[in-house]
C-alpha positions as a Python dict, from the first residue, in 0.01 Angstrom:
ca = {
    (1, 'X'): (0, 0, 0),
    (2, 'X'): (5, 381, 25),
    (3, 'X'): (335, 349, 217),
    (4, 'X'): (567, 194, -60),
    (5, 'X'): (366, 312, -369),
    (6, 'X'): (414, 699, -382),
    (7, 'X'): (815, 614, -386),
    (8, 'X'): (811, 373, -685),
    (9, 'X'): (853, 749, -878),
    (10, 'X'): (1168, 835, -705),
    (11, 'X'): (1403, 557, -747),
    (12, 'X'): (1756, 740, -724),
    (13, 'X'): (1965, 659, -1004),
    (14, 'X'): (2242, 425, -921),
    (15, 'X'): (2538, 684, -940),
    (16, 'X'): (2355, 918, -679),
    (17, 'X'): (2205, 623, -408),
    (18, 'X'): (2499, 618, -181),
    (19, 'X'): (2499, 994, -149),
    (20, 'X'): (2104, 1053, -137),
    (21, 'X'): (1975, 691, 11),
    (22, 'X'): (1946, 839, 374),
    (23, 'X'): (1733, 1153, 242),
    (24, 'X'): (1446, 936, 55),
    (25, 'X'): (1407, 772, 325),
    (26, 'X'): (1359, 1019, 577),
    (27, 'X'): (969, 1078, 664),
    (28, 'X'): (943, 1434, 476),
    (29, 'X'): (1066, 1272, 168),
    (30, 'X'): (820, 1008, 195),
    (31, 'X'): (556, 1299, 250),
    (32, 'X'): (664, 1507, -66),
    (33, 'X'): (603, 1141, -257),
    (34, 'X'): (266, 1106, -119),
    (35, 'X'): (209, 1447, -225),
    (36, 'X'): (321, 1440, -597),
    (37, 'X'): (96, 1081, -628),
    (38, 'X'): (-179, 1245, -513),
    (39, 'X'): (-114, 1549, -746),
    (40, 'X'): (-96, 1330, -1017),
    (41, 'X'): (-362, 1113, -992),
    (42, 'X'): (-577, 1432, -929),
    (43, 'X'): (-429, 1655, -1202),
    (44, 'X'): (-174, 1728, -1446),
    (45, 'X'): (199, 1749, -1320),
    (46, 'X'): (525, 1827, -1484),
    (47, 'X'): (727, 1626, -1598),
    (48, 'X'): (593, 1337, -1679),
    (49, 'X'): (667, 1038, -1430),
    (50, 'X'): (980, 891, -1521),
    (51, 'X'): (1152, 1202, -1605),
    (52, 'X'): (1147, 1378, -1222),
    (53, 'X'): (1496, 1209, -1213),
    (54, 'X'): (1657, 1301, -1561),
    (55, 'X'): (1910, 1541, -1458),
    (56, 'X'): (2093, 1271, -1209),
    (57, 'X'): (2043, 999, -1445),
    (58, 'X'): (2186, 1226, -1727),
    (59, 'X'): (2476, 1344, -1522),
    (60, 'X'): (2604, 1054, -1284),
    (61, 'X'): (2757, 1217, -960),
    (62, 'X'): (3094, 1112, -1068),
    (63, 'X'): (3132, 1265, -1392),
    (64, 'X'): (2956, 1657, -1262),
    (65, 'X'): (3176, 1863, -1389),
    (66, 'X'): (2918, 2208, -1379),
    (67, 'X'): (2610, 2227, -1178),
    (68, 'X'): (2402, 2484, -1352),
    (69, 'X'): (2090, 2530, -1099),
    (70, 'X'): (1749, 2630, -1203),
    (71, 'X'): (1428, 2728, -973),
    (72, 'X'): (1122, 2541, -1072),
    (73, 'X'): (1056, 2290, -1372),
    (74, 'X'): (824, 2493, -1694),
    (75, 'X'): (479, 2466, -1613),
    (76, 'X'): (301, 2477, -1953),
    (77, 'X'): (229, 2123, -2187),
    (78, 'X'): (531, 1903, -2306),
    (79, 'X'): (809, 2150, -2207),
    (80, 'X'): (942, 2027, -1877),
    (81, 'X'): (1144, 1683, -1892),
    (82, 'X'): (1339, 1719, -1596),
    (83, 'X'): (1653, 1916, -1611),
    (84, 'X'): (1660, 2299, -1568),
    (85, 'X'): (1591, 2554, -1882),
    (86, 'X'): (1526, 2242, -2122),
    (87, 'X'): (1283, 2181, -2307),
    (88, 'X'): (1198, 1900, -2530),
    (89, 'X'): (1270, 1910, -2938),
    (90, 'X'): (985, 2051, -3092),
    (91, 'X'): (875, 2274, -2845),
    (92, 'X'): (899, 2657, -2888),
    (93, 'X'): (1214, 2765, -2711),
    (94, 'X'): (1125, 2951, -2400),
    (95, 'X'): (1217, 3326, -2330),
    (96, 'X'): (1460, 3256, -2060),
    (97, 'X'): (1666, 2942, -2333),
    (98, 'X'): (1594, 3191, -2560),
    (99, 'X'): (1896, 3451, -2354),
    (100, 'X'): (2109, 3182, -2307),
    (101, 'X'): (2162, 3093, -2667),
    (102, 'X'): (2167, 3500, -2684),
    (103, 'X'): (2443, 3520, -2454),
    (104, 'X'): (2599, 3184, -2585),
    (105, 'X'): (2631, 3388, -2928),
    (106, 'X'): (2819, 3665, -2776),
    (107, 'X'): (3015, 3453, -2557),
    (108, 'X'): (3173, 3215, -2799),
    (109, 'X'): (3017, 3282, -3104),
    (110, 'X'): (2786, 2968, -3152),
    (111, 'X'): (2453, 3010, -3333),
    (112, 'X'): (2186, 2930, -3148),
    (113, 'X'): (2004, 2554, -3212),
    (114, 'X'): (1593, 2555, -3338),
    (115, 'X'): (1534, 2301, -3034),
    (116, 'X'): (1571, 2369, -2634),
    (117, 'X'): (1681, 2036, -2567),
    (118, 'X'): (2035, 2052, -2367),
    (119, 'X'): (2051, 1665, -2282),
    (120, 'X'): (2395, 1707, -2493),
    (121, 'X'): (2522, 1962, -2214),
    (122, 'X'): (2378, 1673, -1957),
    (123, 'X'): (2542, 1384, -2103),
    (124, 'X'): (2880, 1585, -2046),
    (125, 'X'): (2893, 1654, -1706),
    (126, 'X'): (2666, 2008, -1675),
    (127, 'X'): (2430, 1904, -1415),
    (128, 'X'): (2079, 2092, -1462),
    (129, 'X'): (1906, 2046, -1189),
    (130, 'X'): (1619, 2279, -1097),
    (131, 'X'): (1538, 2305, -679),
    (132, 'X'): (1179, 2259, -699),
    (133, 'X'): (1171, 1916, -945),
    (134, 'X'): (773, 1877, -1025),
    (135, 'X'): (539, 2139, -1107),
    (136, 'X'): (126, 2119, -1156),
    (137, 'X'): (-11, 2217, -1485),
    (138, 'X'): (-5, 2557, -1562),
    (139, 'X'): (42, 2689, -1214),
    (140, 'X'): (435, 2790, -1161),
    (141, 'X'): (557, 2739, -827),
    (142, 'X'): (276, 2530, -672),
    (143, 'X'): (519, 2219, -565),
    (144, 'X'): (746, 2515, -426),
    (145, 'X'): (765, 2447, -9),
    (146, 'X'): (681, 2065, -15),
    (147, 'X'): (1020, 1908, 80),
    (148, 'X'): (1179, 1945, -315),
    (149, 'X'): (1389, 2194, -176),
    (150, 'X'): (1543, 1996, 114),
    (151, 'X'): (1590, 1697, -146),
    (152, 'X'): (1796, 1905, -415),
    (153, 'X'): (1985, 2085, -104),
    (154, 'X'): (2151, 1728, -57),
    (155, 'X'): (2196, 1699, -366),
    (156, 'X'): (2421, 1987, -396),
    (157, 'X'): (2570, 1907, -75),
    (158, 'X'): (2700, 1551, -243),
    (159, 'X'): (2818, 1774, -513),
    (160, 'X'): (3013, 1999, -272),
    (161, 'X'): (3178, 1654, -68),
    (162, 'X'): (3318, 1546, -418),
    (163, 'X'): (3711, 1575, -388),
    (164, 'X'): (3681, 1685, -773),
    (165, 'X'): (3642, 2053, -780),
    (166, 'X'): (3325, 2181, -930),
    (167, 'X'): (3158, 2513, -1119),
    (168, 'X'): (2845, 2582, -952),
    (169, 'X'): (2657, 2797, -1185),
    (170, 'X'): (2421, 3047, -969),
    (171, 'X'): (2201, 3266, -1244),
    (172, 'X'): (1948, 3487, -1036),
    (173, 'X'): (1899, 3563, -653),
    (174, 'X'): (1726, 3243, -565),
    (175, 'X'): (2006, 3014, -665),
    (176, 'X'): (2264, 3259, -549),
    (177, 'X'): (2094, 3184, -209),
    (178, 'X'): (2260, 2822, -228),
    (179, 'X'): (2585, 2978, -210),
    (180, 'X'): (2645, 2890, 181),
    (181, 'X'): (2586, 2544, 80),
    (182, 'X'): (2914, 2571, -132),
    (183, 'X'): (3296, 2532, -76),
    (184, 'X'): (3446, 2843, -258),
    (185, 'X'): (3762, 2724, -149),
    (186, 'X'): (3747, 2445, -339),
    (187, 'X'): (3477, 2517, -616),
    (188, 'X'): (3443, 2755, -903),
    (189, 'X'): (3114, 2990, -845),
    (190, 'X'): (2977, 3181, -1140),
    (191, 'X'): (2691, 3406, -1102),
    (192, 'X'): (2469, 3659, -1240),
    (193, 'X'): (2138, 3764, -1275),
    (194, 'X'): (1903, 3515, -1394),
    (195, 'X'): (1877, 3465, -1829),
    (196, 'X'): (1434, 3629, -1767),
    (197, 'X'): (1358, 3909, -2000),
    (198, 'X'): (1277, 4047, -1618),
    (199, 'X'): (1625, 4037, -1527),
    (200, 'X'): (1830, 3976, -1787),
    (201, 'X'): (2006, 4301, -1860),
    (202, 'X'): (2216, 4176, -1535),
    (203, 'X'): (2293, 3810, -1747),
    (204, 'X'): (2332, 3947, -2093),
    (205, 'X'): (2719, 4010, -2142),
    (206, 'X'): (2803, 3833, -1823),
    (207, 'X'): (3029, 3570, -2066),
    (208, 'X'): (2959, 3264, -1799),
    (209, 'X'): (3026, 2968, -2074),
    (210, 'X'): (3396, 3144, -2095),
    (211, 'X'): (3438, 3155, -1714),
    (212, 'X'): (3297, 2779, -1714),
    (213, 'X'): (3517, 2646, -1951),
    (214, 'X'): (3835, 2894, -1797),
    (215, 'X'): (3745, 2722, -1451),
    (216, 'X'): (3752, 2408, -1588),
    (217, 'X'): (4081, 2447, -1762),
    (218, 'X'): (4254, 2564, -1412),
    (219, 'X'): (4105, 2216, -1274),
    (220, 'X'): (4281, 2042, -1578),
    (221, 'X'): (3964, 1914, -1685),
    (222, 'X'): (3850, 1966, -2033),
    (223, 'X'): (3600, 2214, -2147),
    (224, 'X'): (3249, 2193, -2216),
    (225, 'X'): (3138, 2182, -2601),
    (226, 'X'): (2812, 2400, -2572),
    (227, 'X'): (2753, 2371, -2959),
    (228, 'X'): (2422, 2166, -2969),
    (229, 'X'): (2337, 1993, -3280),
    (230, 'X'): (2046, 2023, -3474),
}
C-alpha cells in the first residue's frame, strides 16, 4: 500500500501529463510523495491536499502565456492554495502581494483589490508556480531540497519546448537562477529584484506588467488584464 498511496496527491492535471508523466514516475518523485504523506499525517502542511496542483490545473500548458515563478508556498494558516504570491479571499494580503499591487498602481494605474487571490491572472494564461510546492506549518522553507525543485525544473522545461513563445517572469535571485533553463532566443525574460520589503527597492518602479503585456503584443498575443475584481 505505501507504494501507490503517497501519489494519489499528485495526479498531474490532464493538460500537463504528457509533458511531466516520465518525472512522477521516476523514484525521487515517488520519494518526495512519501515524504509530504508522512508530513501530513504527522503535522500541518501547506496547502491543503488537493490544491499542491492549482497552478497547472489553473493554467493548462497550452494556454501559458507568462510564467511568473515564486520560491516557496506561505507558510502561515489558510494563505497558501497553490500558486505563487496568492493568497486566498479573506486573508490579510501579504507584504510581498502587498508591492505588487504597489507597483501594479504605478505601472498601469490599477487600484489595488482588498483580496490576494490572483486565480483571475491564472485562469488567463499567467502561470504562478512557486519551485518548492508544499510547505510545513509555520516553518518557511522546510520542504526546500526534497525533490520539489527537480519536479518544477521540468515543469519549466515543458514551458521552454512550447513552440509558442513565452514571458518568464524572474523577480529575485533565486528564480533568476532558472534562467539557464530558458530559451532567450525564443522567450521574453523579465526580471528584477524580488516584490520583499527586503528587496524591494530593486522591484519597485521596475514597470514588469508593461514589459509583460509589450512582450506579449510583439508575440501577437493579447495582453494580460491584471485588474482583479473585488
Amino acid at each position: 500500500m505505501t507504494k501507490t498511496a503517497p501519489t494519489d496527491e499528485f495526479v498531474l492535471p490532464e493538460s500537463w501529463r504528457a509533458a511531466l508523466q516520465t518525472e512522477v514516475e521516476q523514484p525521487y518523485f515517488h520519494e518526495l510523495a512519501e515524504f509530504v504523506a508522512a508530513e501530513r499525517a504527522t503535522g500541518q502542511v501547506f496547502p491543503p491536499q488537493g490544491e499542491v496542483f492549482a497552478a497547472l490545473e489553473h493554467t493548462p500548458l497550452d494556454q501559458v502565456k507568462v510564467l511568473l515563478l515564486g520560491q516557496d508556498p506561505y507558510h502561515d494558516d489558510n494563505q497558501a492554495h497553490g500558486m505563487c504570491f496568492s493568497v486566498r479571499r479573506g486573508i490579510k494580503v501579504p507584504p510581498s502581494l502587498r508591492n505588487i499591487y504597489k507597483e501594479l498602481g504605478t505601472d498601469l494605474g490599477l487600484t489595488a483589490p482588498k483580496h490576494g487571490n490572483l486565480e483571475e491572472w491564472a485562469d488567463q494564461g499567467v502561470l504562478l508556480l512557486n519551485a518548492v510546492l508544499t510547505v510545513r506549518a509555520h516553518e518557511a522553507g522546510s520542504h526546500a531540497g526534497k525533490g520539489w525543485e527537480k519536479f518544477t525544473d521540468a515543469v519549466i522545461k515543458a514551458v521552454n519546448a512550447r513552440q509558442e513563445p513565452v514571458v518568464f517572469v524572474l523577480w529575485g535571485g533565486y528564480a533568476k537562477k532558472k534562467l539557464p533553463l530558458i530559451d532567450t532566443t525564443r522567450h521574453v525574460v523579465v526580471q528584477s529584484g524580488h516584490p520583499s520589503p527586503l528587496s524591494a527597492r530593486h522591484f519597485l518602479g521596475t514597470k514588469p506588467f508593461s514589459q509583460i503585456d509589450k512582450a506579449l503584443a510583439d508575440f501577437g498575443a493579447a495582453p494580460i488584464n491584471w485588474e482583479l475584481s473585488e
